[in-house]
C-alpha positions in Angstrom: 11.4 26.4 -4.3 9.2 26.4 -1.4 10.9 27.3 2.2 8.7 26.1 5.1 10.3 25.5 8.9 12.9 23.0 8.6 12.4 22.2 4.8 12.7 23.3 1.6 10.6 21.7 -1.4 12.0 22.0 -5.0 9.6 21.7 -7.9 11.1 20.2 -11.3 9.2 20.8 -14.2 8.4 16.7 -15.7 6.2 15.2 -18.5 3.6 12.8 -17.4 4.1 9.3 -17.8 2.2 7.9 -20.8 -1.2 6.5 -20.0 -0.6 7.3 -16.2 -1.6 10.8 -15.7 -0.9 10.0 -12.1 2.8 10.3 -12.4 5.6 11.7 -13.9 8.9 11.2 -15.4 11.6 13.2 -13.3 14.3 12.7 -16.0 16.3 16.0 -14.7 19.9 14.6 -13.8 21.5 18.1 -13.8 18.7 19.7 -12.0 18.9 17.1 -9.2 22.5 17.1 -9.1 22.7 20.8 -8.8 20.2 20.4 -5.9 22.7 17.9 -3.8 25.6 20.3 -4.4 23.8 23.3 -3.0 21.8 21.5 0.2 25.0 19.1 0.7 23.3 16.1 2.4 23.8 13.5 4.7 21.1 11.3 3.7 19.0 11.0 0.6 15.8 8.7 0.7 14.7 7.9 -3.1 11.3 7.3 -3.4 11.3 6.2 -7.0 12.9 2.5 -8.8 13.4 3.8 -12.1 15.3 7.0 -13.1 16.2 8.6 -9.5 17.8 5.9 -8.4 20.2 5.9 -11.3 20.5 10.0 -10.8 21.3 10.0 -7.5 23.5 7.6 -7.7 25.1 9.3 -10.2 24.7 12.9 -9.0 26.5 12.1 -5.6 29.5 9.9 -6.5 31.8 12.8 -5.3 29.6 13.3 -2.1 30.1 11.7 1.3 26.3 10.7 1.2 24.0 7.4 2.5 21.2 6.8 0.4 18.6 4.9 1.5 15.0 3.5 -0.4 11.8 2.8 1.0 10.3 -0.8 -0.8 7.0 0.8 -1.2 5.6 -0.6 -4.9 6.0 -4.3 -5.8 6.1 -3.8 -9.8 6.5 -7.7 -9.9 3.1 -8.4 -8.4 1.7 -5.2 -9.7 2.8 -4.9 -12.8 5.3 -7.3 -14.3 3.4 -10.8 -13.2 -0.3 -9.8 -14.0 0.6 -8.4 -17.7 3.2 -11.3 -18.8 0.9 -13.9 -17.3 -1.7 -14.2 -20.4 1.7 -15.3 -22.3 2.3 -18.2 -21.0 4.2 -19.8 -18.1 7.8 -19.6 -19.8 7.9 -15.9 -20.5 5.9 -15.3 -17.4 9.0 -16.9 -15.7 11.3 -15.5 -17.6 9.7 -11.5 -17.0 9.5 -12.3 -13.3 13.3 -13.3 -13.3 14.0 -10.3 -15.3 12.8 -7.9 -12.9 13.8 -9.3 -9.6 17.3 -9.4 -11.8 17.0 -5.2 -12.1 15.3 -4.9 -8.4 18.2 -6.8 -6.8 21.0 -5.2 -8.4 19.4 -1.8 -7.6 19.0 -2.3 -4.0 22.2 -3.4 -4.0 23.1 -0.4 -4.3 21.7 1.4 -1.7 22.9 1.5 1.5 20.0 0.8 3.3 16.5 -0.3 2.5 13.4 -0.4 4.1 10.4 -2.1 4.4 7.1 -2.5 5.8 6.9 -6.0 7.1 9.0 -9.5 8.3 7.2 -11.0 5.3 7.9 -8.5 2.4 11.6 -8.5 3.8 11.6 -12.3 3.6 11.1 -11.7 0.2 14.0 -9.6 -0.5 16.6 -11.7 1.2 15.4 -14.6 -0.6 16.5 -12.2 -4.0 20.2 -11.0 -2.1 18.7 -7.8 -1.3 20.0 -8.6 2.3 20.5 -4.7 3.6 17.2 -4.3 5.2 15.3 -3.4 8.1 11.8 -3.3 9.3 9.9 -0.6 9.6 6.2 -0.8 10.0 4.1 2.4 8.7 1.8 4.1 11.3 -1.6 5.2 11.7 -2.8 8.8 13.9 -5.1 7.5 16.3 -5.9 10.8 17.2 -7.2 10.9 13.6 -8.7 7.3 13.7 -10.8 6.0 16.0 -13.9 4.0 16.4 -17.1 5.5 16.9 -18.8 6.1 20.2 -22.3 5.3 18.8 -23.5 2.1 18.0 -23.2 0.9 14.5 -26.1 0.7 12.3 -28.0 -3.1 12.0 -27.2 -3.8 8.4 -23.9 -5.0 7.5 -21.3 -2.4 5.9 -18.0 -3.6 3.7 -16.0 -1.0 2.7 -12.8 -0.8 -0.2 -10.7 2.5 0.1 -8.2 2.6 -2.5 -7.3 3.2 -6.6 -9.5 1.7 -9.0 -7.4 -0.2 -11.0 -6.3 -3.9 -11.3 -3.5 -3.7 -8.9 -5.3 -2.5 -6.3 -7.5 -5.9 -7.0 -10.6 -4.6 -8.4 -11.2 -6.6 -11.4 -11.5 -9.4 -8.4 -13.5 -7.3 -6.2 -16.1 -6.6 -9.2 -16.1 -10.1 -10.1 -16.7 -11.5 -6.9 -20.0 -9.1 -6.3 -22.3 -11.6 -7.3 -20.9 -14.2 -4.4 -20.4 -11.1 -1.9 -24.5 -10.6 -2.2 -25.5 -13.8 -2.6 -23.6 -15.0 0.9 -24.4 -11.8 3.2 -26.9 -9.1 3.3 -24.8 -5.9 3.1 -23.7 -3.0 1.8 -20.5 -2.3 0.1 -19.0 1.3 -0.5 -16.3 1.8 -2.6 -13.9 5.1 -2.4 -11.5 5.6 -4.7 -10.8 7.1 -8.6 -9.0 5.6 -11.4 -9.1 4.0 -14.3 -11.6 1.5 -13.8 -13.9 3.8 -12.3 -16.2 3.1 -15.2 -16.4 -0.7 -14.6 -17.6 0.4 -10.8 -20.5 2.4 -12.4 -21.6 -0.1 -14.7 -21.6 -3.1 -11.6 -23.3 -0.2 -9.3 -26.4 -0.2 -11.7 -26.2 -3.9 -11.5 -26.0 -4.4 -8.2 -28.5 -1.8 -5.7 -26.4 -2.4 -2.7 -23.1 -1.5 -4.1 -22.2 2.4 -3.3 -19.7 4.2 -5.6 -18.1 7.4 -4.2 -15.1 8.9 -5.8 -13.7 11.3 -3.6 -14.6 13.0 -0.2 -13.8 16.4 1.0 -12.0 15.3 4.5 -10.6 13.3 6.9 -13.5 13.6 8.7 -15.7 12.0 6.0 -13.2 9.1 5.6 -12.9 8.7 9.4 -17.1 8.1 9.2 -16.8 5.8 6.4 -14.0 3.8 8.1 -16.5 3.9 11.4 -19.6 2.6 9.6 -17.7 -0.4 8.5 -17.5 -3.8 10.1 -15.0 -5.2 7.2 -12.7 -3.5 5.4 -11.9 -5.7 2.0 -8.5 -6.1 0.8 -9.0 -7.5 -2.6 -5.1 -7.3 -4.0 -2.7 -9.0 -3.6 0.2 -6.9 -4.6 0.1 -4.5 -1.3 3.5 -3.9 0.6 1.8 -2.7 3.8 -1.7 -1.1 3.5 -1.8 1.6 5.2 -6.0 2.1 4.5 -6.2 -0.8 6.1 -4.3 -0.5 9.2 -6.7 3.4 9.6 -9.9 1.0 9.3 -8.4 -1.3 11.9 -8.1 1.8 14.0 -11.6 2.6 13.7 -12.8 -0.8 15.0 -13.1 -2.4 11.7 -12.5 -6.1 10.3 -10.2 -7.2 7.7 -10.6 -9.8 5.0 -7.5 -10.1 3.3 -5.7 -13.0 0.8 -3.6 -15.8 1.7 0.4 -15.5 1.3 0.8 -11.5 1.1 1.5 -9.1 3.4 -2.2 -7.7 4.1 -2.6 -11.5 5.6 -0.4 -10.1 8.1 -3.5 -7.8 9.9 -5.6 -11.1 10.5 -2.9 -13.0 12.5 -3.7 -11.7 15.9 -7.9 -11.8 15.3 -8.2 -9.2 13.7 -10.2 -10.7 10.5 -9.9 -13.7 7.9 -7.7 -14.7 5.3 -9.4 -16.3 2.2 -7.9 -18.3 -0.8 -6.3 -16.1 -3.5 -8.4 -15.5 -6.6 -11.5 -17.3 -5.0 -14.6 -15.0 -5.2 -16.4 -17.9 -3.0 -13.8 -18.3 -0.5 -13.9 -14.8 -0.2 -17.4 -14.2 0.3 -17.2 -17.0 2.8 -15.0 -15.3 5.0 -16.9 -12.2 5.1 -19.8 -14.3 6.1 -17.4 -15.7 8.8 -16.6 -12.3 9.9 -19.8 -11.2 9.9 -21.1 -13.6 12.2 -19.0 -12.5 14.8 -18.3 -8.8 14.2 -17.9 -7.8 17.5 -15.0 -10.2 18.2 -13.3 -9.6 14.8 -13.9 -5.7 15.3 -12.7 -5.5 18.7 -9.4 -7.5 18.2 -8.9 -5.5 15.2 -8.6 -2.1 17.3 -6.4 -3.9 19.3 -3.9 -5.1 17.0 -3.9 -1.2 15.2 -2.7 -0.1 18.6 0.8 -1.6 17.9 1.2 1.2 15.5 2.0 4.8 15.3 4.0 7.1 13.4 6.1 7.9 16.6 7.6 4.5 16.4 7.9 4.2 12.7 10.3 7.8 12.6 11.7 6.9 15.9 13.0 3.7 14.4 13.6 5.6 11.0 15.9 8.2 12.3 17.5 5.6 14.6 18.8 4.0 11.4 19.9 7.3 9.4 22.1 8.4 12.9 23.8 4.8 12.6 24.6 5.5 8.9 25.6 8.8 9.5 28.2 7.3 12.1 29.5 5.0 8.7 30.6 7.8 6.6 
């Protein structure tokens, strides 16, 4: 256990889960239950929708206890629709049902859930997961914040995130040839995963394309979010996107997809929406974008200020005090 001020952090021992060395699998019911006996709380936020849930559940029947989830990971879009959709369009259904089936009956459960925006909870309601509220995420503007300098001449896209499909880069890579052939820019990719070698094939492909897969600091991601005029969202499983909203901070345009929740940041001017799965439509709206930067740029800072993490805690806490009063 780690004792800092105001907290204490408990470290379970876990295997990793298979083929995602990313994560593991905290199957330790009678270590987290001793854990809720000892520290007694009022509140228990589960970050997890598969065996924590069930544990805590479990582990705190004989407390007087609220526990509450954040809706952070889609697994339907992420996971469940993109793998059962080369099967056909009956057992892609049919998976689909399944798990809103298992997500609904979990959230049930809880006695409160968050999430990130009016659309994402939209989507819950419409599967009886009615006990919601929304909480935006926030961004530190003291942390991010658009350069005093000009920006260079040449255009600069930028994509911040995990290589791997649901993050949307399968689409990103395959759209490179229409991104180039429609603007004359740059694109820099940050991020690690497990398509990291598909980026280094397409960055010997394509000389304009920059590949980096880490950074040291904050200050190296704040320059990379300054450089940019467009920040590219190219999935369409995101439940906020909290890269996004620090590149918004830092002056920087969004070109996001139709019907999720990243359409959300071009609403107020902020950047373009383009068709879903359209490489062409997407490269369109860059070139949109791009030929008005500043007013995309500029109404993109603007929107950004509308979040902090003052008000997403503020509101937060507001809602565990209410429960509290329930028990």
């Amino acid at each position: 256990m780690i004792v800092l001020k105001n907290t204490k952090i408990y470290i379970l021992k876990a295997p990793y889960f298979p083929f995602q060395q990313s994560y593991r699998i905290l199957f330790r019911p009678f270590a987290i239950r001793e854990i809720l006996r000892k520290e007694q709380p009022n509140i228990i936020e589960v970050g997890s929708l598969y065996f924590i849930p069930w544990i805590c559940f479990w582990a705190s029947r004989k407390q007087k206890v609220n526990i509450v989830t954040y809706f952070h990971s889609h697994i339907v879009n992420s996971y469940i629709s993109p793998f059962f959709q080369r099967f056909g369009t009956s057992l892609h259904r049919f998976a689909k049902q399944a798990a809103w089936k298992y997500l609904s009956s979990l959230h049930q459960k809880f006695d409160h859930v968050f999430v990130a925006t009016s659309f994402l909870e939209q989507e819950l309601q419409d599967h009886q997961i009615k006990n919601t509220s929304v909480v935006p995420l926030g961004v530190d503007h003291a942390v991010f914040f658009p350069a005093e300098t000009e920006k260079e001449p040449r255009h600069h896209l930028l994509f911040v995130g995990r290589l791997n499909k649901e993050k949307g880069v399968d689409f990103l890579l395959q759209s490179l040839d229409d991104i180039f052939a429609h603007n004359d820019c740059t694109l820099t990719l940050l991020g690690a995963g497990p398509m990291r070698k598909e980026v280094e094939e397409a960055q010997k492909q394509f000389p304009s394309l920059v590949y980096l897969s880490s950074i040291k600091n904050k200050s190296e991601l704040l320059k990379l979010y300054q450089k940019a005029d467009i920040f590219l969202v190219p999935g369409t499983a995101e439940t906020f996107g909290l890269a996004t909203l620090e590149a918004m901070a830092c002056k920087t345009a969004v070109v996001a997809p139709t019907e999720t929740t990243s359409e959300l940041f071009t609403l107020e001017g902020a950047g373009e929406s383009y068709q879903k799965n359209s490489s062409r439509d997407f490269a369109e709206k860059i070139q949109t974008v791009l030929a008005e930067k500043e007013k995309y740029k500029t109404a993109a800072h603007k929107a950004s200020q509308n979040f902090s993490w003052n008000k997403t805690f503020e509101k937060i806490l507001f809602i565990y005090q209410n429960l509290e009063q329930e028990i």
